[in-house]
C-alpha positions in Angstrom: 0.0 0.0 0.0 1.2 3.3 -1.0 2.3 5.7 1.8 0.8 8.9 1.6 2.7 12.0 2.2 1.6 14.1 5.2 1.4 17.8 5.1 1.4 20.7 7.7 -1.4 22.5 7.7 -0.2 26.1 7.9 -2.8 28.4 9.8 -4.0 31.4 8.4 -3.0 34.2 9.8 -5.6 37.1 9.6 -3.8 40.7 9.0 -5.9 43.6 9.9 -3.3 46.1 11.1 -2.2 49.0 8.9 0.5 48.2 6.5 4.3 49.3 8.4 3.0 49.3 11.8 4.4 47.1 14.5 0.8 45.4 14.9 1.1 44.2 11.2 4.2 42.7 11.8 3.5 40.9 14.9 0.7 39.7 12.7 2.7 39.2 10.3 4.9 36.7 12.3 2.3 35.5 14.6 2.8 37.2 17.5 0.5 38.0 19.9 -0.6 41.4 20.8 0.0 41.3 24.0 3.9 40.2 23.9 4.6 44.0 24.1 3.2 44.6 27.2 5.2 45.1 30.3 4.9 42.4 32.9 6.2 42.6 37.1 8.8 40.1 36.7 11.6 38.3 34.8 10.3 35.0 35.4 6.9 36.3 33.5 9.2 37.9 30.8 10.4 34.4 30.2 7.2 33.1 29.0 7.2 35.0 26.4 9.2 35.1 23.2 11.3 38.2 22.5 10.0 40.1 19.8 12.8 39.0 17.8 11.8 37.8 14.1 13.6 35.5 10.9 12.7 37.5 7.8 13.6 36.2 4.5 15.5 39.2 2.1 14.0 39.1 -1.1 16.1 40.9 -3.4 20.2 42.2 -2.1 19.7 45.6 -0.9 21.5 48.1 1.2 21.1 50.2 4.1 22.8 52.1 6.6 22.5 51.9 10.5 21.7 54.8 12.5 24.1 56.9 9.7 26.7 55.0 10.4 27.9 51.9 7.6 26.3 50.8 4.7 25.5 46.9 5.2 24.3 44.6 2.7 21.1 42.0 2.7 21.3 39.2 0.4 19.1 37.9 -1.9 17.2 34.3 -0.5 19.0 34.7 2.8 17.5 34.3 6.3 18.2 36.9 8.8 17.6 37.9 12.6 16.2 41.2 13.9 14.1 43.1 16.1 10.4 43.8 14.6 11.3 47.7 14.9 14.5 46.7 12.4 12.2 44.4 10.3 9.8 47.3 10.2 12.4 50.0 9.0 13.9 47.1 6.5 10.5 45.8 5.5 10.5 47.8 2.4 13.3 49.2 0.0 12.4 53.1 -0.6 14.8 53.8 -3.0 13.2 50.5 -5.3 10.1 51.6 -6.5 7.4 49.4 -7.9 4.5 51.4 -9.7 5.9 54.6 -7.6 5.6 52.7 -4.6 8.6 51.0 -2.6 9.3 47.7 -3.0 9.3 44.5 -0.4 12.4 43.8 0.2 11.3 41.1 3.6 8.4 38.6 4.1 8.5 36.1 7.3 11.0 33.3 6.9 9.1 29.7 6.7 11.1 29.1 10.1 10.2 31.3 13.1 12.3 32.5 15.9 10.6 30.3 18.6 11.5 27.5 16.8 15.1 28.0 17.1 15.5 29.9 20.2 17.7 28.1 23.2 17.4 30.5 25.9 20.6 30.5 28.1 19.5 30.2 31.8 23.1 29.5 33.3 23.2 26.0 32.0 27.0 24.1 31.4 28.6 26.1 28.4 31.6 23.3 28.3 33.1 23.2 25.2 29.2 24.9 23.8 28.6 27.6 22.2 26.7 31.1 23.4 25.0 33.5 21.0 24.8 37.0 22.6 22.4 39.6 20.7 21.4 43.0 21.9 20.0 46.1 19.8 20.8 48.6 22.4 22.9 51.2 23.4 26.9 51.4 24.9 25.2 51.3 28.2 23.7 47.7 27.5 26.3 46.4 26.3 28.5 46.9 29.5 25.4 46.0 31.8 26.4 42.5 30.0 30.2 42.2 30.3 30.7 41.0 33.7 28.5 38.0 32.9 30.7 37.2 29.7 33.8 37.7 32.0 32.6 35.4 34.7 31.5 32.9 31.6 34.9 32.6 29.8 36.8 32.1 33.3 34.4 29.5 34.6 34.4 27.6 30.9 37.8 28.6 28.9 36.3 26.0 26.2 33.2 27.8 25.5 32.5 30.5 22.3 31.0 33.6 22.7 29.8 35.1 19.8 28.0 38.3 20.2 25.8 40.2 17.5 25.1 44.4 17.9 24.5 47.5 15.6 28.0 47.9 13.7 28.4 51.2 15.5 29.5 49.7 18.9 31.8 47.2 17.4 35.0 49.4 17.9 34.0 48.8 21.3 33.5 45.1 20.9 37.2 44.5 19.0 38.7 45.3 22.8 36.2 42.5 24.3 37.7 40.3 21.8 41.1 41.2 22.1 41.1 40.9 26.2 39.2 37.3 25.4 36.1 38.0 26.7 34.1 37.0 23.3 35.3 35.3 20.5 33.2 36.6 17.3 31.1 40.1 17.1 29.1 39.9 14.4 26.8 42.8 13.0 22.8 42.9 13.2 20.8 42.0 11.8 22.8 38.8 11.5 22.1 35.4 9.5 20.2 33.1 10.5 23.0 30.3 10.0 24.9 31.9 12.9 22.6 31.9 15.1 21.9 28.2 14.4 25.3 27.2 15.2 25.4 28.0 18.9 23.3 25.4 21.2 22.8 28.5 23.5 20.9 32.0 22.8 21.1 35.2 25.2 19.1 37.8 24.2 18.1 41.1 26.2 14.9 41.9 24.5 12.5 43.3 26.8 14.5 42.8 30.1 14.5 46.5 31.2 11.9 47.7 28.3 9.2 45.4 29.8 10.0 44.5 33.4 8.4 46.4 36.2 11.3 44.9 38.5 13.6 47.0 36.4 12.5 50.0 37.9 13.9 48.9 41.2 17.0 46.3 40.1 20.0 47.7 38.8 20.8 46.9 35.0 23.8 45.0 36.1 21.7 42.7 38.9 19.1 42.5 36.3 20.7 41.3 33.2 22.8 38.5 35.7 19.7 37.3 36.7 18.4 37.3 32.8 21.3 34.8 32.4 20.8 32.8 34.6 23.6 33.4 36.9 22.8 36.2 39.1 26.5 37.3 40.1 27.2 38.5 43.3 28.0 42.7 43.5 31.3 42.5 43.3 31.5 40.6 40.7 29.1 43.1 38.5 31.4 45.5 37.4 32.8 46.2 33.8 36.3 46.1 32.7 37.0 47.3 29.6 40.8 48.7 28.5 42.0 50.8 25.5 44.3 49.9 22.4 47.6 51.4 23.2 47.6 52.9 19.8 44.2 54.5 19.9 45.2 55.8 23.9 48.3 57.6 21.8 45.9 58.5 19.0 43.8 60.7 21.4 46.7 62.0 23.8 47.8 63.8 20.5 44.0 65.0 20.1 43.9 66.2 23.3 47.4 68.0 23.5 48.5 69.1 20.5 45.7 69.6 18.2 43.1 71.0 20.7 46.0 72.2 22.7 45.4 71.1 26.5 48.5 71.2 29.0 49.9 68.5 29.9 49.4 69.1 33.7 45.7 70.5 33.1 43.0 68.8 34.9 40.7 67.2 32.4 36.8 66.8 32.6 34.8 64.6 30.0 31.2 66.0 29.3 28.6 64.2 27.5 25.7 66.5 27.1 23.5 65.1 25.7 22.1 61.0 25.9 20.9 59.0 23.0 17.2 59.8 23.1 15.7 63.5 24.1 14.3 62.3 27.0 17.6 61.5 28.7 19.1 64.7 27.4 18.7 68.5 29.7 18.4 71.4 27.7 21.9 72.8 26.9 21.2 76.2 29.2 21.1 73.0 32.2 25.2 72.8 31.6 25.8 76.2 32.0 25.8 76.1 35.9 27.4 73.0 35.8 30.2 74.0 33.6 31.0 77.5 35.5 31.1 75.4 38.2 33.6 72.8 37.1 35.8 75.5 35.4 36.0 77.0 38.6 37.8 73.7 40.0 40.3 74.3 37.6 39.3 72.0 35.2 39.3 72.0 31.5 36.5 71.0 29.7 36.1 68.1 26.9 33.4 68.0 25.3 32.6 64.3 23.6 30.0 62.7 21.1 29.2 61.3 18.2 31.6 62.7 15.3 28.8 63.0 13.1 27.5 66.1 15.6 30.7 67.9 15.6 29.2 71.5 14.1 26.1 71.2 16.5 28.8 70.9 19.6 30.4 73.9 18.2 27.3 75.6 18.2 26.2 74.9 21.1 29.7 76.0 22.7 29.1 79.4 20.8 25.8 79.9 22.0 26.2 78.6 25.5 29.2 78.5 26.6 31.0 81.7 25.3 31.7 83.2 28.7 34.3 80.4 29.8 35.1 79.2 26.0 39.0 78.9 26.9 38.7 76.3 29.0 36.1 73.9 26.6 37.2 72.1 23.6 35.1 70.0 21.1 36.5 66.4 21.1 33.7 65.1 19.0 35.6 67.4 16.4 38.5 64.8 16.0 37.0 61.5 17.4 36.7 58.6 15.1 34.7 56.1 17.0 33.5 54.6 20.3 36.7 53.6 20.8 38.2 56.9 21.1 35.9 57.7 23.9 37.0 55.3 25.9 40.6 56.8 25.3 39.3 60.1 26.2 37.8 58.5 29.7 41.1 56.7 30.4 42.7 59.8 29.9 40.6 62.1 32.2 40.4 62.8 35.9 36.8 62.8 36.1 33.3 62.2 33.8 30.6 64.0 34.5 27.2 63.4 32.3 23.6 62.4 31.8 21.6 59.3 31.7 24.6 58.7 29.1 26.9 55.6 27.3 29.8 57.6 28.9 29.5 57.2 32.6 29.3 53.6 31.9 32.5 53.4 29.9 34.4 55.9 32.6 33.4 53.0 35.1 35.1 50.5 33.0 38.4 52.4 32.8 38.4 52.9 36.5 38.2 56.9 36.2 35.9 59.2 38.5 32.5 59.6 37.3 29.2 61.5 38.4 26.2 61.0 36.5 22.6 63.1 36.8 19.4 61.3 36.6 15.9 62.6 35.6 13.6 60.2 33.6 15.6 57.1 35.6 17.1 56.8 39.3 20.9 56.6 39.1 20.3 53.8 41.7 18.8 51.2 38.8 22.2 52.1 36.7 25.4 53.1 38.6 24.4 52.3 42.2 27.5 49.3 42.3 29.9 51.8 40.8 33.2 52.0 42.8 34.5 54.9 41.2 31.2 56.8 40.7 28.5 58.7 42.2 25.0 59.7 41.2 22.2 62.7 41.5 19.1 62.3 40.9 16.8 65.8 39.8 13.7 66.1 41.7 10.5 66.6 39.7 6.9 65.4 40.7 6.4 63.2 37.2 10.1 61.9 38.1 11.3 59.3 38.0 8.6 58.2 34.6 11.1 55.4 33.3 9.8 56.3 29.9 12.0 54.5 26.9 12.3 54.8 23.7 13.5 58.3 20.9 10.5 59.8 21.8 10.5 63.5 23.2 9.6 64.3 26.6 5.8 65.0 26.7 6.8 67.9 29.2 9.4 69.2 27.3 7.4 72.1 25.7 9.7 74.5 23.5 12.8 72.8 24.7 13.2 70.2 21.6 11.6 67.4 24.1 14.2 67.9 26.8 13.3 66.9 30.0 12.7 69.5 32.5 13.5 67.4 35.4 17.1 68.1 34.8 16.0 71.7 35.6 15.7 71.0 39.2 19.3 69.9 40.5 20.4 70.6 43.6 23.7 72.3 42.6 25.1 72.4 46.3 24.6 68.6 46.1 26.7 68.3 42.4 29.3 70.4 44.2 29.8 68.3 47.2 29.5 64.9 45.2 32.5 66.7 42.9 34.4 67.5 45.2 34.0 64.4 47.2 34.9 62.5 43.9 38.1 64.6 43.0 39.7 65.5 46.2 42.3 63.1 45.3 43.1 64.2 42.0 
């Protein structure tokens, strides 16, 4: 008797959401419409998938992440990304079809859930770990201390970590000091993340957690993994190519022209989403202050805002311009902050990637809070120190690039950062620096 073949029966899915939005997609992939809503605990968190998809490319394309390196998609390949990536990526605008952009991803035939090994501390003996996060610096070193702990307690074990290309300069050092052993760029193919009999992903662990608003990031993301690392364990270590250390000691001395025996201060003004970020007139205070110290001012960002710095300094700034100078001016990359914080005495910023790296370099650091405590990010530091501004809608723990809702004609600044205690940032400098 003849066998007959048996099929699966693949269920319909019904799509009713508007074309591009995040509900079509999660329709799109089968997700439900609740796996975006925030829950009280990790262990709840766990039950659900991240909203991470496998999207088939259907024609090689190119696109560039967050301005920063053209990457390539190709043609009949499987890849991994967030939704919000898939939904950015979804169509090609600069293929038109009939004037209207063309698809350029449809849902691979194999979903996420189907090849997703959560890591939960299990044996990584001679195993293999994929690491994937799509956020910023500061994520990225909330994780290090468990990659540290994991390659002492199994030498045998591969680490191979996928991020935006933009941190990878970052990364190379991880790899160089042994901590990982491949960094690859997102979204990444599907083959690599097949490989590894482990997956670590962050979706969703401070986005959607109501626990995070009372755990630090660095307690929180041990406990994601399964391994919940004692405090003095949960610190990150990061160190600086000697060459690149060189590179920015020239920066700083001879091209922007700094003594050698001057006092240096790293500023980051401004934090990765407008939320995070006071209004420049905040720094003004805090700068006339600093000055006053006897320290000079360098001022650090992404290269690409360079002119807006000098702006800013211009506009701002103009009464104590001698003693500020626009690093972002002659920075290359990420790793050229990280330089800049090895270099200096103390870091002094917002809600902000640089706080965290001055912590990994071992250098002085005070950071100022508004939308988040300082005690769910830096509260483990040992060579850092916090202030949190007081407003009655603070702390809101609001995420995301959107602007705040109170931030009026300010660009979506936060007005939180309006109310610092100044005499407090004084004393907290002071305290931090009395040693220098």
């Amino acid at each position: 008797m003849k066998k007959t073949k048996k099929t699966k029966k693949q269920q319909k899915i019904n799509i009713t959401a508007p074309i591009g939005s995040i509900e079509n997609i999660q329709q799109q992939f089968g997700y439900n419409s609740d796996s975006l809503n925030k829950v009280e605990t990790l262990e709840e968190l766990r039950k659900n998938i991240p909203n991470i998809v496998i999207a088939k490319c259907k024609h090689d394309s190119y696109f560039k992440q967050n301005n920063f390196k053209v990457q390539k998609l190709d043609r009949g390949k499987n890849y991994i990304m967030s939704i919000t990536m898939y939904k950015s990526l979804e169509y090609d605008k600069y293929n038109l079809i009939n004037g209207k952009p063309r698809k350029n991803l449809t849902p691979a035939k194999i979903s996420f859930a189907q090849l997703y090994k959560p890591y939960i501390g299990q044996d990584l003996n001679r195993k293999k770990l994929f690491v994937m996060r799509t956020g910023g610096i500061g994520d990225l070193l909330f994780i290090l201390p468990n990659l540290i702990y994991l390659k002492e307690k199994y030498p045998s074990c591969k680490i191979h970590f996928a991020t935006s290309s933009q941190y990878h300069s970052m990364l190379e050092s991880w790899l160089d000091s042994g901590y990982i052993d491949k960094i690859s760029e997102l979204p990444v193919a599907d083959i690599e993340f097949k490989s590894a009999q482990y997956h670590l992903s962050f979706e969703g662990v401070i986005e959607r957690t109501k626990i995070s608003e009372t755990v630090d990031a660095y307690k929180l993301f041990s406990k994601w993994a399964g391994l919940d690392l004692p405090n003095e364990l949960l610190h990150p270590k990061q160190s600086v190519n000697a060459n690149t250390y060189h590179k920015v000691d020239i920066i700083l001395h001879e091209k922007l022209g700094i003594d050698k025996d001057d006092k240096i201060c790293a500023i980051q003004l401004k934090a990765s989403s407008p939320i995070r970020t006071p209004h420049p007139d905040f720094w003004v205070n805090i700068i006339r202050n600093i000055v006053r110290y006897g320290y000079k001012i360098v001022i650090t960002d992404n290269p690409q805002l360079h002119e807006q710095i000098d702006k800013i300094i211009e506009q701002y700034f103009h009464y104590f311009k001698e003693d500020i100078f626009n690093f972002a001016k002659y920075s290359e990359d990420i790793s050229h902050s990280i330089a800049l914080a090895t270099i200096a005495d103390i870091v002094v910023g917002t809600d902000s990637s640089l706080i965290h790296i001055a912590e990994s370099v071992c250098t002085k650091n005070l950071g100022i809070y508004g939308p988040f405590p300082g005690s769910v990010r830096v509260s483990n530091y040992q060579y850092g120190d916090w202030i949190d501004c007081k407003m009655s809608c603070a702390p809101c723990f609001t995420h995301g690039h959107k602007p705040c809702v109170y931030g009026g004609n300010n660009g979506g600044c936060s007005p939180c950062y309006e109310n610092i205690d100044m005499q407090e940032f004084i004393e907290k400098f002071k305290k931090l620096t009395d040693n220098v």
